[in-house]
C-alpha positions as CSV (number, residue, x, y, z in Angstrom):
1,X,-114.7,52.0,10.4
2,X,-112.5,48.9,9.9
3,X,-112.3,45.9,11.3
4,X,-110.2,43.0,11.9
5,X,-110.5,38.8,12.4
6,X,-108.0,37.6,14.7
7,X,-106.6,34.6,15.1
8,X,-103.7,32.5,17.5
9,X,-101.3,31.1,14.7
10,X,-100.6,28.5,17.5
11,X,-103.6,27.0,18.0
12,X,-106.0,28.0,15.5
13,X,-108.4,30.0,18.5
14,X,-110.5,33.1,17.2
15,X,-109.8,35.5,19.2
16,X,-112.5,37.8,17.2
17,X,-114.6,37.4,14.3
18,X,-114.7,41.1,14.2
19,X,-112.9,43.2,16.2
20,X,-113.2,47.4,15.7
21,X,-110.0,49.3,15.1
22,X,-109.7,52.1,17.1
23,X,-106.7,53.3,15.3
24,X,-107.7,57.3,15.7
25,X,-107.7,59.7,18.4
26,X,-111.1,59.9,18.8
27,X,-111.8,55.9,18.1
28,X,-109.0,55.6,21.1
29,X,-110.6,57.9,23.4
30,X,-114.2,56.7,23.3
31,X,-113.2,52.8,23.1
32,X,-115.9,50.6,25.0
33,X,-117.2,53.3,26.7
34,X,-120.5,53.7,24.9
35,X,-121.4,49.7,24.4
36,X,-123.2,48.0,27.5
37,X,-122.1,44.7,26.2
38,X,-119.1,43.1,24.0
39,X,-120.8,39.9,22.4
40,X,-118.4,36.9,22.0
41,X,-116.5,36.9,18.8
42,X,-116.6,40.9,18.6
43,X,-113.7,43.2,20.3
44,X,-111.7,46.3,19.9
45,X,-108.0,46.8,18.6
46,X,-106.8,50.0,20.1
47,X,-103.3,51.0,17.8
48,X,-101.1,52.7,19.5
49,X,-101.1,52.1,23.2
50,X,-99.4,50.7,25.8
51,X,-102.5,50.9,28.1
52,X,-106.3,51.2,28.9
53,X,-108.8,51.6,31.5
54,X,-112.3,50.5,32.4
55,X,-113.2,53.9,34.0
56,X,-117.1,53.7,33.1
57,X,-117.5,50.6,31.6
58,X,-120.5,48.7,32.3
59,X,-118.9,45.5,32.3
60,X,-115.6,43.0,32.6
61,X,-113.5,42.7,29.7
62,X,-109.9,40.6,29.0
63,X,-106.9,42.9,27.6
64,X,-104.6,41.1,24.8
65,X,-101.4,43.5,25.3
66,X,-99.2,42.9,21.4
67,X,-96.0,43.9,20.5
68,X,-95.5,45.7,16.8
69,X,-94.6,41.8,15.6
70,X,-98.5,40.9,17.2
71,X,-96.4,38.6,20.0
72,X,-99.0,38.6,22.9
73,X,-96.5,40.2,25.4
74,X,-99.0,40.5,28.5
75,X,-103.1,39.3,29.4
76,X,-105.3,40.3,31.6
77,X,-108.3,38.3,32.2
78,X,-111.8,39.3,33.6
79,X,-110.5,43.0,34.0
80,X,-113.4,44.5,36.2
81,X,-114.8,48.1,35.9
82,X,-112.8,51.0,37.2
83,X,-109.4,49.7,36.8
84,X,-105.9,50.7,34.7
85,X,-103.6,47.9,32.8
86,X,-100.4,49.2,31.2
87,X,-97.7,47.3,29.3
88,X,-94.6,49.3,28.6
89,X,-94.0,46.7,26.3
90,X,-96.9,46.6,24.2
91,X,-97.9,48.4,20.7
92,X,-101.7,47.7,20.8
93,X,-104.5,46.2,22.8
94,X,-106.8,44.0,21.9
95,X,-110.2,44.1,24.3
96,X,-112.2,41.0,24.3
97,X,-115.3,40.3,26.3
98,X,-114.7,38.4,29.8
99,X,-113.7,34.3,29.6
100,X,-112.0,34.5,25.3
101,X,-108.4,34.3,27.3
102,X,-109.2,31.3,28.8
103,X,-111.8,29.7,26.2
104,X,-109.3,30.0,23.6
105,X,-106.3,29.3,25.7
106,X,-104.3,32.4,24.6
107,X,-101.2,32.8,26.5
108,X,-97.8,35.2,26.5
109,X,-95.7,34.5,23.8
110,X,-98.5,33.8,21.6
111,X,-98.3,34.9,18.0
112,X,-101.7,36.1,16.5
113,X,-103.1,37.1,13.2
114,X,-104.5,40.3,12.6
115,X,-106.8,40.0,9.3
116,X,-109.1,43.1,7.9
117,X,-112.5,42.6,7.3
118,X,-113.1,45.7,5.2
């Protein structure tokens, strides 16, 4: 299973020391669904989509919507359980645990760096 770091290029914030990529069907399909926690500095990169849900999560997380270029084209912080967030503009998601948008002051137009681990 690989994994990515990812970094804002504008202001040097982590984002993730380790984030999953869910980059398969089945890596897409099960997502966060069988973790009861997402530790800070760990996440999940889901490639391709343009949206997620929190349908039987156990907790909050915050969505990173990218484009292909990895422009941060829409957040979503604190998204609570049972809820849908779509971005027709978006090529991938990054999910983050609850309060990374606003510790590492990531905002729209934001260019991050996507770097593999493995």
């Amino acid at each position: 299973m690989a994994s990515v770091r990812v970094v804002n290029e504008g202001n040097g914030a982590v984002l993730a020391d380790r984030a999953i990529v869910a980059n398969t069907s089945a890596l897409r399909r099960t997502g966060l669904l069988r973790h009861d926690t997402l530790p800070a500095g760990q996440g999940l990169w889901i490639v391709p989509t343009e949206g997620v849900h929190t349908i039987g999560m156990k907790f909050s997380i915050d969505l990173v919507f990218l484009n292909r270029a990895r422009t941060v084209v829409k957040i979503c912080a604190n998204v609570p359980k049972w809820r849908f967030a779509v971005c027709l503009k978006a090529h991938s998601v990054l999910e983050l645990p609850a309060g990374t948008i606003g510790s590492t002051g990531t905002r729209s137009g934001d260019q991050l760096t996507v770097v593999p681990l493995n």
